[in-house]
C-alpha positions as CSV (number, residue, x, y, z in Angstrom):
1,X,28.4,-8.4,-2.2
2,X,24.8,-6.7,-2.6
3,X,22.7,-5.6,0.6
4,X,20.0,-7.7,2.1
5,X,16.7,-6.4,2.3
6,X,13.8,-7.5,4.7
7,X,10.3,-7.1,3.4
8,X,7.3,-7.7,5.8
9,X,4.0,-7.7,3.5
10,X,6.3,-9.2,0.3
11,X,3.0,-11.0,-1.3
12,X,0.7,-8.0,-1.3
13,X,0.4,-5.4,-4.2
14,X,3.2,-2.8,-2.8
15,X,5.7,-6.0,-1.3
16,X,5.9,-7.8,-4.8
17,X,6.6,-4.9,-6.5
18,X,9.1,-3.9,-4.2
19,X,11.1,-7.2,-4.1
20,X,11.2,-7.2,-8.0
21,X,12.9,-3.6,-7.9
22,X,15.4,-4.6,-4.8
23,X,15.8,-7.9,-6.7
24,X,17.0,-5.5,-9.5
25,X,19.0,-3.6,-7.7
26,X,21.0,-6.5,-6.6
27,X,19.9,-7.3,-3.5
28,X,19.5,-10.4,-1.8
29,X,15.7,-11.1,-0.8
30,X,14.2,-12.3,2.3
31,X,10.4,-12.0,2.6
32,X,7.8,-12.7,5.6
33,X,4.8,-14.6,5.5
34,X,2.2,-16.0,7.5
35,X,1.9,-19.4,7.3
36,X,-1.6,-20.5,5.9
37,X,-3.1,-23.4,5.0
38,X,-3.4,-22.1,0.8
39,X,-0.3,-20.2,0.4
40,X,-1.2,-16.7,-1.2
41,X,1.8,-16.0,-3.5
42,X,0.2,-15.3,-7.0
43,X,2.3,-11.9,-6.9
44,X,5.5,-13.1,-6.5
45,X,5.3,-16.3,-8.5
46,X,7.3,-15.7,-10.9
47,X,10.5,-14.3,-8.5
48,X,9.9,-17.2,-5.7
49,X,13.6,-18.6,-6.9
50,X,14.5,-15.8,-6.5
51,X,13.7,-14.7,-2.7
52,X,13.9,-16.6,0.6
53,X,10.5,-16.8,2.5
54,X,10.7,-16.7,6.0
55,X,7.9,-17.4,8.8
56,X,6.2,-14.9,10.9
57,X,4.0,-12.5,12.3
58,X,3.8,-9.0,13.4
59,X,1.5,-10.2,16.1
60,X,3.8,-12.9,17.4
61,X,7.4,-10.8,18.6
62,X,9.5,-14.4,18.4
63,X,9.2,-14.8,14.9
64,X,10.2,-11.5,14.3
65,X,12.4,-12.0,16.4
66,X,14.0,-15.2,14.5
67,X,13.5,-14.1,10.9
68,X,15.2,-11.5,11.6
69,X,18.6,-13.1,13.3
70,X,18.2,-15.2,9.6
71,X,18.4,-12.6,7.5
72,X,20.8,-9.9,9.0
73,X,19.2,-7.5,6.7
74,X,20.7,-4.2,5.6
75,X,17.6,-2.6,5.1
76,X,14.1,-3.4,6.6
77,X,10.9,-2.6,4.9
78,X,7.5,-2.7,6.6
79,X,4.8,-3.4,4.3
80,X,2.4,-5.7,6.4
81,X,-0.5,-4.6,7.5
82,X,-4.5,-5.0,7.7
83,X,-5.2,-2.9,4.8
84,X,-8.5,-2.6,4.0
85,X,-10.1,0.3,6.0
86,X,-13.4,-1.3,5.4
87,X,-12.8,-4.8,7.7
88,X,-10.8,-2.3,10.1
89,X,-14.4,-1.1,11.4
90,X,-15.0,-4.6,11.6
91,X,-12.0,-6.1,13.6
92,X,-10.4,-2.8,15.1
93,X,-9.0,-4.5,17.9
94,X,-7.0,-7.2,15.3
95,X,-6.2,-3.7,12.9
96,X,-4.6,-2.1,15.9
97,X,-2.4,-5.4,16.9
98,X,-0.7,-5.7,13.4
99,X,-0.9,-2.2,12.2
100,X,-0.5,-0.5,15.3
101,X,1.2,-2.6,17.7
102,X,2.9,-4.9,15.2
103,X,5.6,-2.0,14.2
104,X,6.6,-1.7,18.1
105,X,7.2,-5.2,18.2
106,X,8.8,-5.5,14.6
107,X,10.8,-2.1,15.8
108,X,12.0,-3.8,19.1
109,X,12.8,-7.1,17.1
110,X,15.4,-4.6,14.9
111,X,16.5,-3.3,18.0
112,X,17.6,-6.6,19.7
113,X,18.8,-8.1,16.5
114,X,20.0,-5.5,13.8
115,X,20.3,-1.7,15.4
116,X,22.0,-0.7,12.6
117,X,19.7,-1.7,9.9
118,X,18.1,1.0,8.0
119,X,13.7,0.9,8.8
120,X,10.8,1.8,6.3
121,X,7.5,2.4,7.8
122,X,4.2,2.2,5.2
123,X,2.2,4.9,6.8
124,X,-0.6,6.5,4.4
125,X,-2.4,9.5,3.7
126,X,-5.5,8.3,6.0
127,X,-3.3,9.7,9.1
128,X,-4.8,13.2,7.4
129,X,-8.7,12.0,7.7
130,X,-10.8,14.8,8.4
131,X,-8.0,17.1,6.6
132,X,-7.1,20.7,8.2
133,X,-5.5,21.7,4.7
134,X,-5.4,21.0,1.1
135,X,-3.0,19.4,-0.5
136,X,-1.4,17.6,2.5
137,X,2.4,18.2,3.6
138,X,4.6,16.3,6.4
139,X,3.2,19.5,8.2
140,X,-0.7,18.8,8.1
141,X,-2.0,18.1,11.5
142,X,-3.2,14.2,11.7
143,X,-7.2,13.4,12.4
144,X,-7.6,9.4,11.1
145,X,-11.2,8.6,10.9
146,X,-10.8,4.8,11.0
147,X,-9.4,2.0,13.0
148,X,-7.1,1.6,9.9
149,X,-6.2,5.2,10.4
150,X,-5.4,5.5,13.9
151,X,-3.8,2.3,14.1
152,X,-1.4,3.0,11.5
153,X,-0.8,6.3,13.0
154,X,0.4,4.4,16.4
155,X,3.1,2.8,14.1
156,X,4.4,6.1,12.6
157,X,4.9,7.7,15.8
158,X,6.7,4.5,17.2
159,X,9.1,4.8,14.1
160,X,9.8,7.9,14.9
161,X,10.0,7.8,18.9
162,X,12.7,4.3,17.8
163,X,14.6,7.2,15.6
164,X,14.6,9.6,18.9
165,X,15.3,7.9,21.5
166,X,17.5,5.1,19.8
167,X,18.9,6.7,17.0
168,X,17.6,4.4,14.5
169,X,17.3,5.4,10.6
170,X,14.0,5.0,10.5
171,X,11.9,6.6,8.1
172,X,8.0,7.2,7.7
173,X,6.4,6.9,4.0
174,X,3.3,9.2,3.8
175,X,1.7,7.3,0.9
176,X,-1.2,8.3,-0.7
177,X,-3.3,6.0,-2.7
178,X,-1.4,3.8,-5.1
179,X,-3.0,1.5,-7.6
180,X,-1.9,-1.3,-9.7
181,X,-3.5,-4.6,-11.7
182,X,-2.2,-6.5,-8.7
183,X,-4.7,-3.8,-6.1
184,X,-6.6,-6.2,-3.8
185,X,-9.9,-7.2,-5.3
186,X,-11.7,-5.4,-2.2
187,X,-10.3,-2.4,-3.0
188,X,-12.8,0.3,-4.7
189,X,-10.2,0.5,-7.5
190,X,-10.0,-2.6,-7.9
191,X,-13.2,-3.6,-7.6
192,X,-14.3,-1.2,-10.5
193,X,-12.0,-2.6,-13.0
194,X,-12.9,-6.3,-12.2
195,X,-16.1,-5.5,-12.5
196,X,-15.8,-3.4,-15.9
197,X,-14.4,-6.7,-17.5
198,X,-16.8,-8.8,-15.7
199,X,-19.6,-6.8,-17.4
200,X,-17.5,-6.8,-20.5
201,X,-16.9,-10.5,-20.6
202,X,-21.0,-10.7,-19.9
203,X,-20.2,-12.4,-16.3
204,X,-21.8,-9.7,-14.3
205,X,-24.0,-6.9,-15.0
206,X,-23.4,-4.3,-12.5
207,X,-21.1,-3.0,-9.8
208,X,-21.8,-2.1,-6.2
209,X,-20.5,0.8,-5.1
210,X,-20.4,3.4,-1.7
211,X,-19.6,7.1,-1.9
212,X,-18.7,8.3,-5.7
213,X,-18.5,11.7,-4.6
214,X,-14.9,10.9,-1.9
215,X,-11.7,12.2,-3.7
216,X,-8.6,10.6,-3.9
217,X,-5.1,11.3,-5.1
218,X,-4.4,8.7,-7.3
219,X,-0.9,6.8,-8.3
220,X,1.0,4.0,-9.8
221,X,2.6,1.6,-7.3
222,X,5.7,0.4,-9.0
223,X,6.5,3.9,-9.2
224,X,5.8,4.4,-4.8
225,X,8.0,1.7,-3.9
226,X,10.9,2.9,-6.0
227,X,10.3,6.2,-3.4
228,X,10.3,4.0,-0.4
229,X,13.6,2.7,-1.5
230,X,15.2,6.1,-1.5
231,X,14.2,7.1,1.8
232,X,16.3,4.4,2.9
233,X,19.5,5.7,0.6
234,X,19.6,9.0,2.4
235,X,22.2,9.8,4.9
236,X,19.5,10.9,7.6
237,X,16.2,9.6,8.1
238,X,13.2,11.8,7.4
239,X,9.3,11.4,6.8
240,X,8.0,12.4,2.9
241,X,4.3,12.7,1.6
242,X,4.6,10.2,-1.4
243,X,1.7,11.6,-3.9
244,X,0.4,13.4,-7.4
245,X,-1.0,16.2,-5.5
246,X,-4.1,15.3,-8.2
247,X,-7.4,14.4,-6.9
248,X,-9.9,13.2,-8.9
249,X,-13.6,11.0,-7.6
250,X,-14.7,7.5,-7.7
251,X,-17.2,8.6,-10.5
252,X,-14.2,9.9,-12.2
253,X,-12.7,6.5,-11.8
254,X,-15.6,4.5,-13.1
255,X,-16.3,7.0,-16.0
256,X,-13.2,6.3,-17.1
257,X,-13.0,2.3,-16.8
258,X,-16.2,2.1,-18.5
259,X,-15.0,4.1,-21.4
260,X,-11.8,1.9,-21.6
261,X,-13.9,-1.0,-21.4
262,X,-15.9,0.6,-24.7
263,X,-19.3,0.3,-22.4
264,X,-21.2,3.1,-23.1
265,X,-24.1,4.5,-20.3
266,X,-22.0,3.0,-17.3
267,X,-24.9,4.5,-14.9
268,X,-27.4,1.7,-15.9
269,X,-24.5,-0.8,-14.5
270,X,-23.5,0.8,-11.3
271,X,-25.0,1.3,-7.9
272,X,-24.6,2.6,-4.6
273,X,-25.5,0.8,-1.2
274,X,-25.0,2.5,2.2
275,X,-23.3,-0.6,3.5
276,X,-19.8,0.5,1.6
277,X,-19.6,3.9,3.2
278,X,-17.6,4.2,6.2
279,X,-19.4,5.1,9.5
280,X,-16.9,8.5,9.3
281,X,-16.1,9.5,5.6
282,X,-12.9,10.6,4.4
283,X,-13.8,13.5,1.3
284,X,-10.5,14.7,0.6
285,X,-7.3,13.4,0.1
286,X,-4.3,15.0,-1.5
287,X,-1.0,15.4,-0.4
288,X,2.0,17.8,-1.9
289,X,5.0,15.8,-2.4
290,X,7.1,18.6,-2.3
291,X,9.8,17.5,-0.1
292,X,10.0,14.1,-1.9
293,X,11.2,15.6,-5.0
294,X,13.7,17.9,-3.6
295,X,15.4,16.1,-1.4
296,X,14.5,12.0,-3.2
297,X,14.8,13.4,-6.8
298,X,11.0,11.8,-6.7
299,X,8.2,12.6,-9.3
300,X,5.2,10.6,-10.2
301,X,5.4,9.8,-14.1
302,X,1.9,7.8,-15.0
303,X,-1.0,9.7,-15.0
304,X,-4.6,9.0,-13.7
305,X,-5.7,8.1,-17.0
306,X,-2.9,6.2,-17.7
307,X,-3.4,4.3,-14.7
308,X,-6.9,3.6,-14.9
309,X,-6.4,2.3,-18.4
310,X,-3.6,0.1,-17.4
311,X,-5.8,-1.9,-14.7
312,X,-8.7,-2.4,-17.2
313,X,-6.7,-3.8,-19.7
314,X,-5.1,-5.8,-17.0
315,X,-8.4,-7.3,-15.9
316,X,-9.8,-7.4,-19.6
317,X,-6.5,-9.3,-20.2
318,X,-7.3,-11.7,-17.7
319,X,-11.1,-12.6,-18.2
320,X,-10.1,-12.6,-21.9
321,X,-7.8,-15.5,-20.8
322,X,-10.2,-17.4,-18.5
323,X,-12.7,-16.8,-21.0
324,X,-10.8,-18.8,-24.1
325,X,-10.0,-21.5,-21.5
């Protein structure tokens, strides 16, 4: 009989691909969601028969609580979260209950109900912030500049105070930026692909940018959640910078699309406004994923331009489609 896994965040970019690898590996499915009135599972469409979809919500401990005692999962991984480090300057206080707070209560719902379950926490390379060192290591001191930061570094220090004081095999994935078709259209990735094929398709005729000049360390999510998965095979439980230890700008990123795209002069269709730059930038992000490939046998394979070419075609893909219908 195959494990059970438990994935909190199952319809978002990093959740769907994740379920279709466990789903792969033989696992049996269970999934949480947030009941809303228009149920948001484009993502995982095409594997719903495949998964069980449970109720909940990291800010509400009962349903954890109960989705939990129905699945008596194996393996738990925490995926959920507010994401967008823009809105978390916005609603810091709701950032800190589900990023923050919501892993002590999902944490305490594993303790009460599986102790012996193996626990994956999605931290991220914004811990770093304001960075002391470049590239980035397990070892770099921590300075978040964001709500989204400091929240989510309230739930990697509760995963690994629940490893310390109960002995659970919990483990912390320092992910750097990770990238996909199926990025959130808010996302500055994201955002510049759309709005490549937009221009393309003659829908739109520029794109509204913030700070072209912040680097980022780039990858490919399917690849990521094949890392989180490992974490969880090990016989101890450990924290790992998940990365390509490449950075490379936003200008590099639109330079790219555009050319992908086959638009030529992509500075007449692009601009900036203050409004998308955070009240405390982030410039640098890179991290050394070292560790990850010693002791996980981890390596990124797709490169930037790879990547970037794969999410414009993506989106061309899909305006080409909307476009003929």
């Amino acid at each position: 009989m195959g494990k059970i896994a438990f994935v909190t965040g199952i319809t978002g970019q990093d959740g769907s691909y994740l379920a279709e690898f466990l789903l792969s590996k033989g696992y049996e499915v269970y999934g949480l969601v947030r009941r809303l009135s228009v149920p948001n599972t484009r993502n995982i469409e095409h594997i719903l028969d495949k998964i069980t979809l449970l109720d909940g919500d990291l800010t509400d401990q009962g349903s954890l609580i109960a989705a939990l005692t129905v699945a008596q999962p194996d393996e738990i991984y925490n995926l959920a979260a507010q994401s967008f480090v823009q809105t978390s300057f916005k609603q810091p206080v709701l950032t800190a209950e589900v990023s923050g707070v919501g892993v002590v209560r999902l944490l305490e719902a594993m303790r009460i109900v599986c102790p012996d379950a193996r626990f994956y926490q999605a931290s991220t390379s914004e811990l770093f912030g304001l960075v002391k060192e470049v590239p980035q290591t397990e070892n770099t001191p921590f300075h978040p500049r964001s709500p989204y930061g400091f929240a989510k570094l309230m739930g990697y220090w509760a995963t690994v105070n629940y490893r310390e004081s109960y002995g659970f095999h919990a483990s912390n994935g320092i992910l750097f930026n990770h990238e996909s078709p199926r990025r959130g259209i808010e996302f500055v990735t994201r955002k510049i692909t759309d709005g490549v094929a937009r221009i393309k398709y003659g829908l739109a005729n520029e794109i509204i940018l913030g700070n072209l000049d912040a680097k980022r360390d780039w990858g490919y999510a399917p690849e990521y959640v094949e890392a989180m998965w490992l974490m969880l095979q090990q016989e101890k439980p450990d924290d790992y910078v998940i990365a390509t230890g490449e950075t490379h700008t936003i200008r590099e990123f639109v330079e790219l699309a555009f050319e992908y795209a086959g638009i030529d002069n992509w500075e007449k269709y692009v601009k900036t406004d203050q409004k998308f730059y955070r009240p405390a930038e982030v410039h640098v992000l890179c991290g050394d994923s070292t560790k990850a490939h010693r002791v996980l046998g981890w390596k990124p394979k797709v490169t930037f331009k790879e990547l970037v070419r794969i999410m414009v075609e993506a989106d061309l893909e899909r305006y080409g489609r909307i476009m003929q219908s």
